[in-house]
N, C-alpha and C positions, 0 to 999 in steps of 0.2 A: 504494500500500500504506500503509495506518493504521500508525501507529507508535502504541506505547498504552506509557504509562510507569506501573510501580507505585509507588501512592505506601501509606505505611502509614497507617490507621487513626486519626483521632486518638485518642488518650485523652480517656475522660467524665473529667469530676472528681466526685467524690464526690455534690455535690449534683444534678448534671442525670443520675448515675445512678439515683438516687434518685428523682427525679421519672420518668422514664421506667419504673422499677419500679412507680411508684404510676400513672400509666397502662393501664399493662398490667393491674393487679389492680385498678381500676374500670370497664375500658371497658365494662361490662355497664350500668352507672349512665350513661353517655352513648347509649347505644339508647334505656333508660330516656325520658329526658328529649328526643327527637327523638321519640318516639313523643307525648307528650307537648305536645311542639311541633305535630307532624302534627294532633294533637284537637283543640288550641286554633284551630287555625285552620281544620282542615275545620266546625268550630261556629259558628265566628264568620262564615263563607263560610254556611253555612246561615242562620243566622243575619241574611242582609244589613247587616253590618257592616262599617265599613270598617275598620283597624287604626287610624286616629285616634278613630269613633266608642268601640272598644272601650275605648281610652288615657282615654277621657272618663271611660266608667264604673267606672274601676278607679279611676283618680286618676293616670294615668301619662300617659306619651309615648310616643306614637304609634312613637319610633326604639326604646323599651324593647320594647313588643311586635314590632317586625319583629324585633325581635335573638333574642326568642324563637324566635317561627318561624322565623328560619332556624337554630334549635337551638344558638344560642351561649351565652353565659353561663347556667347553669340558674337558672331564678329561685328567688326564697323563698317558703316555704310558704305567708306569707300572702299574699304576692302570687299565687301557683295558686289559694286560698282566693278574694281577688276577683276572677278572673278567672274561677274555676268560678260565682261568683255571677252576674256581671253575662252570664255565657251561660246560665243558667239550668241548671246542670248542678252532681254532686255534686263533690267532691273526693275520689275513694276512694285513700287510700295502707296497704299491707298490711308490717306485719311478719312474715315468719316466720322459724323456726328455720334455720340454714343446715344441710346435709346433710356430716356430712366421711364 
């Protein structure tokens, strides 16, 4: 028989509530940006490129673009800018009004 002890909860502190708030009301912005991940490299796969030949044409390294596609850090716009360039594709980003 499992013996199972309760232990209580720690307390967040302030800031890592905080950041876990701010989680929760971006995670829509990290689909975003895997999706994003996912184009870059089904293009660059069409493409016959390999993640170093791409690093060539952007001006990066080849660990910058894996980290993309595996949807980690989101990159900066310019950097989507030449990476939409050197695949031969637009960069479309849309603002719209939010709905409350």
């Amino acid at each position: 028989m499992a013996c199972h002890s309760m232990h209580a909860m720690p307390r967040m502190n302030k800031g890592a509530l905080e950041r876990l708030q701010e989680r929760i009301r971006t995670a829509d912005r990290g689909w975003f940006f895997a999706a994003v991940a996912d184009k870059v490299a089904e293009r660059r796969q069409a493409r016959g490129l390999s993640q170093r030949e791409l690093a060539e044409l952007v001006g990066t390294t080849q660990s910058a673009i894996a980290r993309l596609e595996r949807g980690g850090r989101p990159p900066r716009i310019d950097t989507l800018l030449r990476i939409a360039d050197a695949l031969d594709c637009d960069l479309v980003v849309d603002l719209r009004p939010r709905r409350h």
